[in-house]
N, C-alpha and C positions, 0 to 999 in steps of 0.2 A: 764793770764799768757801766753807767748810765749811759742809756741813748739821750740824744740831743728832744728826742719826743719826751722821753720819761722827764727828764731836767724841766721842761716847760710843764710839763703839767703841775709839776712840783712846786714849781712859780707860781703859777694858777692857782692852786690850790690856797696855796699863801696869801694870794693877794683876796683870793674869795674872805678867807679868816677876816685877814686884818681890814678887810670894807665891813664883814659882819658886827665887829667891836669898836666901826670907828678908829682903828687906831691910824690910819693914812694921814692923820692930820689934815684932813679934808673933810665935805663934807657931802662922802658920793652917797646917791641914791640909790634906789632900788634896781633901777634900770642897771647903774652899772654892773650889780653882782649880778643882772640877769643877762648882762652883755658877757661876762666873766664865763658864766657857766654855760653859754652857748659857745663859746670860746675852748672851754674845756672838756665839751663834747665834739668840736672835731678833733682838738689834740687827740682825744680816743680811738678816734677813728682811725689815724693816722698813725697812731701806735698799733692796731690793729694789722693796716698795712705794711707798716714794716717789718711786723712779725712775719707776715708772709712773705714780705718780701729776703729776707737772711733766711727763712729757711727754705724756699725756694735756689735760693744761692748755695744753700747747704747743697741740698740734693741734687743740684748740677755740679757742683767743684766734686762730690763723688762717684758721677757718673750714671747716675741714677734716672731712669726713663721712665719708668711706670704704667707700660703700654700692655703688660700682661692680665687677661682675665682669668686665668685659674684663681684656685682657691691656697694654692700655693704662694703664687705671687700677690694676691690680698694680703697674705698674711708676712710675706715680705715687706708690703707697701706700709704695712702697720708699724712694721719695727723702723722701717725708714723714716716713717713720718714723727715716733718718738724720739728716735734719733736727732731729728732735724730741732725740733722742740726743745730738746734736752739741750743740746747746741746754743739757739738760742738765750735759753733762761741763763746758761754759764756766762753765757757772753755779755750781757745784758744787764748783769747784778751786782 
């Protein structure tokens, strides 16, 4: 399933199209695909943080701290953190 982020950018992306062709039945200028595409660099952003955001939530609904410096627990942190990622992308597509 689409995040409500990815959905907008999707729109974004479309409306950038259909200004580039003219097809709006209008007759927007330049300015607005550049309003468009600044528009579709914060959605990025924002998709960005929500990434962190669910996988953050991953690694706490597990119980997951992260406070260990060994090279044991690095290597822990690593698997948790594809985990969380992995999570994520399922969730998300």
């Amino acid at each position: 399933m689409k995040t409500a982020v990815q959905q907008l950018i999707e729109r974004i992306e479309k409306q950038i199209e259909l200004s580039a062709h003219n097809k709006l039945g209008t007759n927007r200028t330049g300015d607005y695909r550049i309003g468009l595409n600044k528009a579709l660099s914060f959605a990025f952003d924002a998709l960005e943080a929500e990434n962190k955001q669910i996988v953050s939530a991953y690694l706490s609904a597990i119980g997951y701290s992260g406070n260990c410096e060994s090279h044991q627990m690095r290597m822990l942190d690593k698997r948790f953190l594809e985990q969380a990622e992995q999570y994520y992308n399922e969730t998300t597509n």
